[in-house]
N, C-alpha and C positions, 0 to 999 in steps of 0.2 A: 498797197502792194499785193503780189497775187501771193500762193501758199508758198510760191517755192521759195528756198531761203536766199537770201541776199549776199551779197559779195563785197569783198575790202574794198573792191574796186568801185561799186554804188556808190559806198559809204563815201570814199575818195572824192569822186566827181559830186556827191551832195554836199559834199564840207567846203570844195573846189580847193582840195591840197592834193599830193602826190599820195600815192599808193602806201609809199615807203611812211609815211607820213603819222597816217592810221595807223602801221604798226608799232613804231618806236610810240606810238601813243599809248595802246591799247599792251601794253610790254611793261613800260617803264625803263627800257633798257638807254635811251638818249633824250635829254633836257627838251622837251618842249616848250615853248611859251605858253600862257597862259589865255591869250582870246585864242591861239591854235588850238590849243587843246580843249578847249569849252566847245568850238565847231565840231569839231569832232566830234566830242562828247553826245552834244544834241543832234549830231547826225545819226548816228549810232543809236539813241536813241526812239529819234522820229522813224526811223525805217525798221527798226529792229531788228540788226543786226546781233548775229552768235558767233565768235570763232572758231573757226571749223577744230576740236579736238584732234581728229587724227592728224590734221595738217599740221597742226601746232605741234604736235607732236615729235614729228619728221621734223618739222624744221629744227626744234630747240633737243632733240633728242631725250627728251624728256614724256613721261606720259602722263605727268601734272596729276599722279594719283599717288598717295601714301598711304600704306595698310595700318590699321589698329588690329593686333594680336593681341587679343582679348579672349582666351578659352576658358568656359561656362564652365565652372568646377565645380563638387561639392563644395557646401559652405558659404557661397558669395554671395551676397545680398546683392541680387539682380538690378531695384533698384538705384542704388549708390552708383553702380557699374556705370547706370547708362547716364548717369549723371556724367562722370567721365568721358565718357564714350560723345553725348553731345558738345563736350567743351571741347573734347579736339575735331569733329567735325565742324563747326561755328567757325574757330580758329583756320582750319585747314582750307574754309573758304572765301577767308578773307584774304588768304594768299594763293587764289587762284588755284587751289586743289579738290580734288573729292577725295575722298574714303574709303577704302576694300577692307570692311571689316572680317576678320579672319576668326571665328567663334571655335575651331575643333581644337581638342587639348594634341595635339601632334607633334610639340615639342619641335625639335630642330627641324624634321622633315618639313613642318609646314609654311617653318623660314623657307628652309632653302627651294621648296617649290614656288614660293610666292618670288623669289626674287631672280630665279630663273625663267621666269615665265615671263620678267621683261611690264607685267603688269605695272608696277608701283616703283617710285623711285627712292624713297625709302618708308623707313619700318617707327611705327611706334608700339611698343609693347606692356601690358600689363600682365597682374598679380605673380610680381618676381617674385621667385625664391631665393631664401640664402646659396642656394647651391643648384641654381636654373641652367637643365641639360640641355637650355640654347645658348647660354654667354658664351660658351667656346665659338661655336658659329659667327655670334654678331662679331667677334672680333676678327674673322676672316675676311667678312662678307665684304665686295665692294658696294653696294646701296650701305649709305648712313641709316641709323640707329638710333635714338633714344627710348632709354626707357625709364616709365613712370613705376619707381621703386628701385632697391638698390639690393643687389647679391653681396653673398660676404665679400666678396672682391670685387670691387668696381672699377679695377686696374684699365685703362684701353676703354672706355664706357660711356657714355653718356647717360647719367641719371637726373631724375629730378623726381621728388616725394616732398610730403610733409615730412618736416622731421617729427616723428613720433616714437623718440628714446623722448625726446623734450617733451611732447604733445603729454605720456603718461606721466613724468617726473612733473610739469605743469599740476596737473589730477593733483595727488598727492600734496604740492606744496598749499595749494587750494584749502584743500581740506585740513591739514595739520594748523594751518594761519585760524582756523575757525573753533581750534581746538580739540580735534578730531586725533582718536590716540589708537584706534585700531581699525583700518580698513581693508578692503577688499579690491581686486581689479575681476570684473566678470568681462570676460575675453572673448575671444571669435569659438565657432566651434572646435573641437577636438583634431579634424579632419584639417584644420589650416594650420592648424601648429604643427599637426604629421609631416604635413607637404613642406615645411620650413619656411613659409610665406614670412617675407620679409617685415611689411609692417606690423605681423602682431607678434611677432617676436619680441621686434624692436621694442613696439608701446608695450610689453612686459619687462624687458629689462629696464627700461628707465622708470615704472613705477616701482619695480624693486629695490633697484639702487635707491629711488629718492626716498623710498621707508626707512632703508638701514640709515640711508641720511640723515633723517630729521629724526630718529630715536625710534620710531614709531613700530607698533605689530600692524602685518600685515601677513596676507596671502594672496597672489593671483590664481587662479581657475578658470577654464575652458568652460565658453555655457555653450550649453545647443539652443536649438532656435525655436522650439514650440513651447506654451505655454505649461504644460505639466513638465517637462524638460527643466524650464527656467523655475517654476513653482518648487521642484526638488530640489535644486542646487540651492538657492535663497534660502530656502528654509532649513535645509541640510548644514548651511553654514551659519545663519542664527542661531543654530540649535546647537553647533559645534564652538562657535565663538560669542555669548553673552554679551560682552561688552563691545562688540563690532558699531560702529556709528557711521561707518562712511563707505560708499560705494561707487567705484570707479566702471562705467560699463565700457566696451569698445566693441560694442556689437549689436548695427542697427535693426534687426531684424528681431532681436532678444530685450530692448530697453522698456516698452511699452508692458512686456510682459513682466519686467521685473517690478516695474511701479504697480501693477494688477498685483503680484503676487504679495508684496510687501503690505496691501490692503487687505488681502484677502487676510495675512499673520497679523492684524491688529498694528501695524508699525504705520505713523503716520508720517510723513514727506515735509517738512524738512524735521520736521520735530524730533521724532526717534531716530532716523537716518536720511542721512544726507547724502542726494545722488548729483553725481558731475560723469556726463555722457563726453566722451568722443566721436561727434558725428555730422555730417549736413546741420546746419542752424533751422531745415524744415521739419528735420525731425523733433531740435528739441524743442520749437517753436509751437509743435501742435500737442506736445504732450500735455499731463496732468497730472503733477504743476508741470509749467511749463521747466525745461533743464537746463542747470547752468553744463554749460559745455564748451567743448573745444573744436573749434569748425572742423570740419575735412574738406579744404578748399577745394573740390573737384575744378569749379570754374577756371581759376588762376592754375591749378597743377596740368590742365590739358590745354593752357595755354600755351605755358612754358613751354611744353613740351614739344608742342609743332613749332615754337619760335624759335626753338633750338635746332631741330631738325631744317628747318630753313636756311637757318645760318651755314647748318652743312653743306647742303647742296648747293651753297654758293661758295662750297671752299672755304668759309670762314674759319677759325677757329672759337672754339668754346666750351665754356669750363666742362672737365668733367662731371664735378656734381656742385647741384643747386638741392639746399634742405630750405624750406621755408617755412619761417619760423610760427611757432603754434599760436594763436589768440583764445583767450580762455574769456567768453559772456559770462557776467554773475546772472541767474532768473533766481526764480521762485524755491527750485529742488534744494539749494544750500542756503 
């Protein structure tokens, strides 16, 4: 073939079926047979044929693009982020879409430009707040919505998170089963509990309830994310609590430095204190020891999350909220 691009119609007369033929193929939208649809196939692939986007477009009225609202904020482990960020892109082109990622913190406005402007057909949004000045919006908006984390109200919504009220009461039930009678949750920065960021709210209240639960002393606290930061807190709170044996992190950016600092104070891993991370299984995979933890399925949660949104734009219905449930690795750290 020469550079210029190739046509349904090529495709058509090389497979020797109808025009109409190629498309309900290449759609999914009507039953093909199965040696129909393999000619096809290898036709499409011998010539190499693309479907024209804009055409596509016009025809199904649709622009086969869905935005990730994902604004870079203080506190976010950039990392973890683009973990998510890859699962719903991967996801998003298995079902024939791309991706307009949306990075500026512009709250509603940057909804409602993006859905005015006809670019995307609908929205996937991260790092909700308990009280996120875009909920009111998505629940006008005619493009569907889901979003990855849940506002106090998730009335009218589509969510889907790990549940982590379970993810830190998980922590907690860990450590008390090992005998563990006074621990610690070190949390996200200061800056993400300010903002009311839903999961580390959440993963504090369920390690707190599950202390008063099980009998146990505990305290949660905010760590920042550099190592003299994490070095004072650690040791601020060894030195405030004696008997402390067990510690809950939920903050990937802060965990490596707390096992650093814990060395640097003479405390040995699992011997003195026992650490159980909330985080990617690569972070607690590489550590030392390596950490019993509790995954943050990015993979499976940006799944969901465009399978959900799928479902919308084809009118389905679908539940409001999916929590999915926490799995807790034993390693080395407990």
């Amino acid at each position: 073939m020469t550079g210029r691009a190739v046509t349904i119609s090529e495709v058509a007369r090389h497979a020797g079926v109808a025009v109409s033929t190629v498309s309900y193929v290449l759609s999914g939208k009507r039953a093909i047979s199965a040696d129909t649809r393999r000619r096809v196939l290898d036709s499409v692939r011998v010539l190499g044929y693309h479907p024209n986007a804009g055409a596509r477009a016009l025809a199904s009225k649709r622009a086969n693009v869905i935005a990730l609202v994902l604004p870079l904020r203080a506190g976010m482990h950039v990392p973890v982020l683009m973990q998510f960020a890859t699962s719903v892109v991967t996801a998003a082109r298995r079902h024939d879409h791309d991706v307009l990622l949306l990075t500026a913190d512009e709250g509603a406005d940057g909804l409602r430009r993006a859905a005015a402007s006809a670019l995307v057909d609908g929205l996937v949004l991260m790092d909700v707040e308990l009280h996120d000045s875009r909920v009111p919006l998505l629940r006008e908006l005619a493009e569907p919505s889901v979003l990855i984390g849940f506002p106090a109200d998730p009335a009218g919504l589509t969510c889907v998170d790990l549940d982590f009220a379970r993810a830190g009461a998980l922590c907690v039930e860990h450590l008390a089963a090992r005998g563990h009678r006074e621990v610690a949750l070190l949390g996200a920065p200061s800056v993400v509990y300010e903002r009311g960021t839903g999961f580390a709210r959440r993963t504090r209240e369920g390690f707190t309830e599950a202390v008063a639960g099980h009998g146990l002393t505990g305290v949660a606290l905010p760590c920042e994310e550099t190592f003299d930061q994490v070095f004072a807190t650690v040791s601020g709170i060894l030195d405030a609590r004696p008997g402390l044996s067990g510690l809950v992190v939920h903050n990937e950016a802060a965990v490596n430095h707390v096992l650093g600092a814990l060395r640097q104070l003479g405390r040995r891993v699992p011997d003195d204190v026992a650490v159980v991370a909330i985080c990617p299984d690569d972070v607690a995979e590489r550590s030392s020891p390596a950490l019993t933890s509790v995954l943050i399925p990015a993979e499976e949660v940006g799944r969901q999350a465009v399978l959900l949104l799928m479902e919308k734009l084809e009118g389905h219905s679908v539940p409001g909220t999916t929590f999915l449930e926490p799995r807790l690795t034993v390693r080395h750290s407990t």
